[in-house]
BAVOLO-336594 format. One record per atom (N, C-alpha, C): residue number from 1; residue in one letter; x negated, y, z negated. Coordinates in nm, 4 decimals, decimal comma. Example, Ala and Ser with C-alpha at 12.3 -4.5 7.8 and 13.67 -1.06 7.14 Angstrom:
% BAVOLO-336594
- num; residuo; X; Y; Z
- 1; A; -1,3190; -0,5690; -0,7800
- 1; A; -1,2300; -0,4500; -0,7800
- 1; A; -1,3200; -0,3300; -0,7800
- 2; S; -1,2850; -0,2250; -0,7080
- 2; S; -1,3670; -0,1060; -0,7140
- 2; S; -1,2900; 0,0030; -0,7870
This chain:
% BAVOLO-336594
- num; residuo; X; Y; Z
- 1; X; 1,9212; -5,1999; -0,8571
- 1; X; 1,9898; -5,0989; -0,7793
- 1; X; 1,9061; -4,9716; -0,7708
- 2; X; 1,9496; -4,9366; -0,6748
- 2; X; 1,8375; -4,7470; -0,6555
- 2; X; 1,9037; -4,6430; -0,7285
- 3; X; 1,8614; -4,5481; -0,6836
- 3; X; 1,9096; -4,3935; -0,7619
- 3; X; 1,9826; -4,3533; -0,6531
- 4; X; 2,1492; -4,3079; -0,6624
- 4; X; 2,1621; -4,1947; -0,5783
- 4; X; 2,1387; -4,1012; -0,5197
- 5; X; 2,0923; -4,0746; -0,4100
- 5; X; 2,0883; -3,9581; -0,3658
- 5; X; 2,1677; -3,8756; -0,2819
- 6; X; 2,1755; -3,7699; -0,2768
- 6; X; 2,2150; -3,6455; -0,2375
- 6; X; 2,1697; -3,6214; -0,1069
- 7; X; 2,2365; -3,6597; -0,0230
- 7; X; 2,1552; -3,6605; 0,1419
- 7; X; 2,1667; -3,5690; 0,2099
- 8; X; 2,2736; -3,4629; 0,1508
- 8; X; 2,2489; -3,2788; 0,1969
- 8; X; 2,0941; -3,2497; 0,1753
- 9; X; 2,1114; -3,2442; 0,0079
- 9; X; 1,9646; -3,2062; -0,0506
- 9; X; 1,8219; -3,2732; 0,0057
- 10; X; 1,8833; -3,3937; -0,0010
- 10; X; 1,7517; -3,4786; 0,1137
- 10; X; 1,6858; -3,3971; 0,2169
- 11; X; 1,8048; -3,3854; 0,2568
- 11; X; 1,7807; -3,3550; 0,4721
- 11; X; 1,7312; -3,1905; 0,4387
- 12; X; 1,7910; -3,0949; 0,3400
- 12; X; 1,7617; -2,9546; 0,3323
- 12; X; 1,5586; -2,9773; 0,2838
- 13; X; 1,5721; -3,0627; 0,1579
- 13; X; 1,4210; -3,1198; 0,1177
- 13; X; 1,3578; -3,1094; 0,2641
- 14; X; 1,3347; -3,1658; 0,3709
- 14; X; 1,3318; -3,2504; 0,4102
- 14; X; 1,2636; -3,1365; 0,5286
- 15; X; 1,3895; -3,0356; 0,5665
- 15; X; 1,3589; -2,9185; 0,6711
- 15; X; 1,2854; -2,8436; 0,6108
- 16; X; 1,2654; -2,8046; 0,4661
- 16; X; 1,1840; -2,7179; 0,4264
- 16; X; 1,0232; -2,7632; 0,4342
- 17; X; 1,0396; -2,8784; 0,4186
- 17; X; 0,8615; -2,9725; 0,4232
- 17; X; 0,8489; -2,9421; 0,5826
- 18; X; 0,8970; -2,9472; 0,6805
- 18; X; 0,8530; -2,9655; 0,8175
- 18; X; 0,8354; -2,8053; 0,8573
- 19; X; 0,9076; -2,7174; 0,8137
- 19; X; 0,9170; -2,5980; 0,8333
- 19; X; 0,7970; -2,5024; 0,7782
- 20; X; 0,7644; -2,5498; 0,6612
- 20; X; 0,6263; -2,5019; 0,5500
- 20; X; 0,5201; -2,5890; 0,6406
- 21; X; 0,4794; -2,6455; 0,6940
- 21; X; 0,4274; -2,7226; 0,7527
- 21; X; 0,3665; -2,6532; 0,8672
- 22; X; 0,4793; -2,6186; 0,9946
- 22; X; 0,4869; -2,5757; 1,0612
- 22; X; 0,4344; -2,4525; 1,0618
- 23; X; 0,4459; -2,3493; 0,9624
- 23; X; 0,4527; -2,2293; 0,9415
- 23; X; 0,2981; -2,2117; 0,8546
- 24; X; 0,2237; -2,3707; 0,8308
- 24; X; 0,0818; -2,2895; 0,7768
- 24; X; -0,0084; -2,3039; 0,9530
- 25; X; 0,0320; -2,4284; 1,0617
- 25; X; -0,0154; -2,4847; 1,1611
- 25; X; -0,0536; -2,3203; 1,2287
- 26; X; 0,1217; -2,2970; 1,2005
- 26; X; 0,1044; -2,1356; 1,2891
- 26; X; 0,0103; -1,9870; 1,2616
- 27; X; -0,0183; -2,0012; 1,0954
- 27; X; -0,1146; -1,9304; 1,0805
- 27; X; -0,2195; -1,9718; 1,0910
- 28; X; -0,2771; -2,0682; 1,0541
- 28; X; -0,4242; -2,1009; 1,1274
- 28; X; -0,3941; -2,0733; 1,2800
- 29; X; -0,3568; -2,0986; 1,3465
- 29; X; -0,3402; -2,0902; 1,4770
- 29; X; -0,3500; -1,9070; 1,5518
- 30; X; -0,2427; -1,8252; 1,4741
- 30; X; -0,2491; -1,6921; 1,5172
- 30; X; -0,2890; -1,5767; 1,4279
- 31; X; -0,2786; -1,6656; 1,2928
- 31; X; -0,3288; -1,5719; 1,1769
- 31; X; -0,5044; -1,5059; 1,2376
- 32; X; -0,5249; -1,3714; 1,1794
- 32; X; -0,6642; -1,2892; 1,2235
- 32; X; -0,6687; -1,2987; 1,0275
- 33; X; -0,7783; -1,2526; 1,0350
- 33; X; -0,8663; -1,2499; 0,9063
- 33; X; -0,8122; -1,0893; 0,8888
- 34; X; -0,8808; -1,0714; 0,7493
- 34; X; -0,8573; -0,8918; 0,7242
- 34; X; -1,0038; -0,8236; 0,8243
- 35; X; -1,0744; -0,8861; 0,8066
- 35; X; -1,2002; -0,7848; 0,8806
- 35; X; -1,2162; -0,7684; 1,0250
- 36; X; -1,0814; -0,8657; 1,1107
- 36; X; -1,0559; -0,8939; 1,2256
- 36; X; -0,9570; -0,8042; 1,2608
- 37; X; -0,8737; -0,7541; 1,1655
- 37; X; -0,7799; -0,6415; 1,1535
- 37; X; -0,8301; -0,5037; 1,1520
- 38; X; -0,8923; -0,5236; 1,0954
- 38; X; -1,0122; -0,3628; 1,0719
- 38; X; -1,0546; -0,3342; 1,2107
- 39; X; -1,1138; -0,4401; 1,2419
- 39; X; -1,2508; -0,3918; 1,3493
- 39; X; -1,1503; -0,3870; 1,4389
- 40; X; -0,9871; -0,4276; 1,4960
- 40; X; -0,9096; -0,3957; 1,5801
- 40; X; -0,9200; -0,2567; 1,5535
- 41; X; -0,8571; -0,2163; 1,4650
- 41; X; -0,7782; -0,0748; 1,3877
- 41; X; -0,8622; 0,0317; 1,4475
- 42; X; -1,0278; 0,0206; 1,3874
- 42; X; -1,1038; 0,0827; 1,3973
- 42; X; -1,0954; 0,1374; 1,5338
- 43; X; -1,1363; 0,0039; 1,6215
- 43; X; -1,1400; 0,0203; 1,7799
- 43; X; -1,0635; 0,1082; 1,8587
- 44; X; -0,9259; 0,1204; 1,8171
- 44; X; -0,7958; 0,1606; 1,8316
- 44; X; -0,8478; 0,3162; 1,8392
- 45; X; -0,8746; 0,3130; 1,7112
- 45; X; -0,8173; 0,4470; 1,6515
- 45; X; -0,9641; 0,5548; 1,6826
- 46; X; -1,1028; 0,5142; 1,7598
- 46; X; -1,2387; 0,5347; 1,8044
- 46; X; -1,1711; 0,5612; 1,9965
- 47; X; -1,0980; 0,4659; 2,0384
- 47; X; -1,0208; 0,4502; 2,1411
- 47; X; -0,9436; 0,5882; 2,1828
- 48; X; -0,8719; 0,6390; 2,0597
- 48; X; -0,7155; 0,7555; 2,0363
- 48; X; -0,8522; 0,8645; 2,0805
- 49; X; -0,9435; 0,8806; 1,9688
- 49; X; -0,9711; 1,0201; 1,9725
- 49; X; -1,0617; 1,0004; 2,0266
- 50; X; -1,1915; 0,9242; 2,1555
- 50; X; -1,2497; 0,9822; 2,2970
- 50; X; -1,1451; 1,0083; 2,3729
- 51; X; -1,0257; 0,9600; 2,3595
- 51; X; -0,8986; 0,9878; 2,4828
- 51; X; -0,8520; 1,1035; 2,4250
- 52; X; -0,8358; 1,1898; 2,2806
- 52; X; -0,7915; 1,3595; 2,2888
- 52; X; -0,9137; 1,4201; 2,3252
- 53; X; -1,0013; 1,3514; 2,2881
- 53; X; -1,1529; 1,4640; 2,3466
- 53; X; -1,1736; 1,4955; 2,4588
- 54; X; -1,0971; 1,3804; 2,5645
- 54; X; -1,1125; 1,4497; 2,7012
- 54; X; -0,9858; 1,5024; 2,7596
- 55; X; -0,8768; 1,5570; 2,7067
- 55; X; -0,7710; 1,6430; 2,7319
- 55; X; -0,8170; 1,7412; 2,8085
- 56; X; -0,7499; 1,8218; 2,8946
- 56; X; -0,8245; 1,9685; 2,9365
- 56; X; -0,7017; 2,0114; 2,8573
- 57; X; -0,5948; 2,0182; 2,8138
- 57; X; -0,5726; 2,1408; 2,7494
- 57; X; -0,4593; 2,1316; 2,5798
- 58; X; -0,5380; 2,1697; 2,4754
- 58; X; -0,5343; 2,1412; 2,3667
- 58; X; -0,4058; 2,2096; 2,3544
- 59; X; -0,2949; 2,1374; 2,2575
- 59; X; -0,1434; 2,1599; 2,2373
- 59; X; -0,1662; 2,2149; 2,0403
């Protein structure tokens, strides 16, 4: 004879494996690195201040 199981716990088992799964697919997929974050940031923020430098009139 087998072992009982618990076929809530199964099926909950069961969504968490497909879901963890799912959820590393998606970071390889859209995950950026940290130095890919930076060199955004950087860009950004090199971006902000040539755009106050050419204001004509300082607040």
């Amino acid at each position: 004879m087998s072992d009982i199981v618990n076929l809530n716990r199964f099926r909950k088992a069961q969504n968490r494996v497909k879901k963890r799964a799912q959820a590393d697919e998606n970071a390889v997929k859209f995950g950026r690195s940290k130095s890919e974050r930076e060199l955004d940031e950087a860009r950004a923020e090199k971006a902000r201040e040539v755009l106050r430098q050419h204001r004509l009139d300082e607040e």
